[in-house]
C-alpha positions, 0 to 999 in steps of 0.5 A: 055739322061735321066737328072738323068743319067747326073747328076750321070755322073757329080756327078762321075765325080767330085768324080773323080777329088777329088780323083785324086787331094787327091792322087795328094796332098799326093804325093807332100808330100811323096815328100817334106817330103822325099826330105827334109829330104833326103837333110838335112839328107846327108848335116849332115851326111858329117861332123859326118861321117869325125867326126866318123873317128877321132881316139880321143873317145870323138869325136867320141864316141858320134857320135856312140852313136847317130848312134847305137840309131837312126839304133837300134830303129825302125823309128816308135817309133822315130816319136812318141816320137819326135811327142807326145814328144815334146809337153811336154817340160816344156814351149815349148808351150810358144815359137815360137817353138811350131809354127812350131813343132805343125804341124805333117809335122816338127815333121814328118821332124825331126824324119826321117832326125835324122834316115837317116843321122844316116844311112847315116853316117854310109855309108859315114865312111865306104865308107871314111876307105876303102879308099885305103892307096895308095891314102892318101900316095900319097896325102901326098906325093903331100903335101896335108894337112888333110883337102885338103885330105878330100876334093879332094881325101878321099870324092870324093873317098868314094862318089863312093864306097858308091852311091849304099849304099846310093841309097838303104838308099833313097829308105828305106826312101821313103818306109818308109815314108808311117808311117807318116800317123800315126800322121795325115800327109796325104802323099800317104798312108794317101790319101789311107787311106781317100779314102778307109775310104770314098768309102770301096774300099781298094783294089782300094785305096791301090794298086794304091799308091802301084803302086805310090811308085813303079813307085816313086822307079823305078824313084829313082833306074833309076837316081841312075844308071845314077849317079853310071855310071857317078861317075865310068865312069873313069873305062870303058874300052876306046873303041878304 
């Protein structure tokens, strides 16, 4: 074989594995970044969504509050104003904080756990007020206090009203974490983007991260029907 031609295989060959490896390091981030924030999101939006049922306004006026601004605002503009915000808190650049929220990741981080344990808490309460009376009468009755109440009746309850809710929140928040390309994070669809820039293949480079994402969702949806059926399995009929 011609050496030109070997050397035009191997040249392909290590294009090929750039590539490969670009979309594999975008893909661990779409995956941290939405994990990350999946994660903290939920463990704050627990205790506001307890909080949002409190009767008393001025604990749970606030929690409105934050919940109508952050679901009445698109995500996007969210993560610009935590992104190029941020850097212009008088003396933030003199602190150790400006270390960490520097690097697009965190601001990135921020913007999206603030907008899921919004959404999220939003599913919980719903899920906590259809709680069926009986069942808080009955704890009552069985002398529960409020907060045993809400830990062994009201939130195991609630957790299987709202897992299909809650299962279409994560997977809004790995769709929409392809904006965080925007402030220079290359997850997937940043990788698509450098790709596409570098070999003017955008049907190539786009179609294949779309795919990403839709294996990435099939994944989501998989595992959430797992858990629904293991939540509800106290509902299947008993086969004799």
């Amino acid at each position: 074989m011609p050496e030109f031609i070997v050397e035009w295989l191997n040249q392909n060959d290590i294009f090929t594995a750039m590539t490969l490896m670009e979309y594999w390091d975008g893909l661990v981030t779409t995956v941290q970044l939405v994990f990350l924030s999946l994660v903290i999101g939920l463990v704050v939006a627990v205790p506001l969504a307890i909080l949002r049922t409190v009767k008393n306004p001025f604990v749970s006026g606030p929690i409105w509050l934050y919940t109508y601004l952050f679901r009445g605002t698109p995500l996007l503009i969210q993560l610009y104003i935590i992104y190029y915000g941020v850097a212009q808190i008088p003396g933030i650049q003199d602190t150790f904080w400006w270390t960490i929220f520097r690097e697009p990741f965190y601001p990135a981080l921020l913007a999206f756990t603030l907008n899921t344990a919004a959404y999220t808490t939003e599913i919980i309460r719903g899920a906590i007020v259809a709680t069926p009376h009986g069942e808080i009468e009955a704890a009552k009755a069985y002398g529960m206090n409020w907060a045993m109440r809400i830990r062994r009746i009201i939130l195991p309850s609630a957790a299987r009203r709202a897992v299909q809710a809650y299962a279409n929140e994560v997977i809004f928040m790995l769709h929409a974490s392809a904006i965080a390309s925007v402030v220079t994070i290359v997850d997937l669809t940043g990788a698509a983007r450098n790709i596409y820039s570098r070999f003017y293949a955008p049907f190539d480079a786009f179609i294949f991260v779309a795919l990403c994402y839709m294996a990435l969702t099939f994944m989501l949806v998989f595992a959430f029907r797992k858990l629904e059926n293991h939540l509800l399995r106290h509902q299947r009929p008993v086969s004799s």
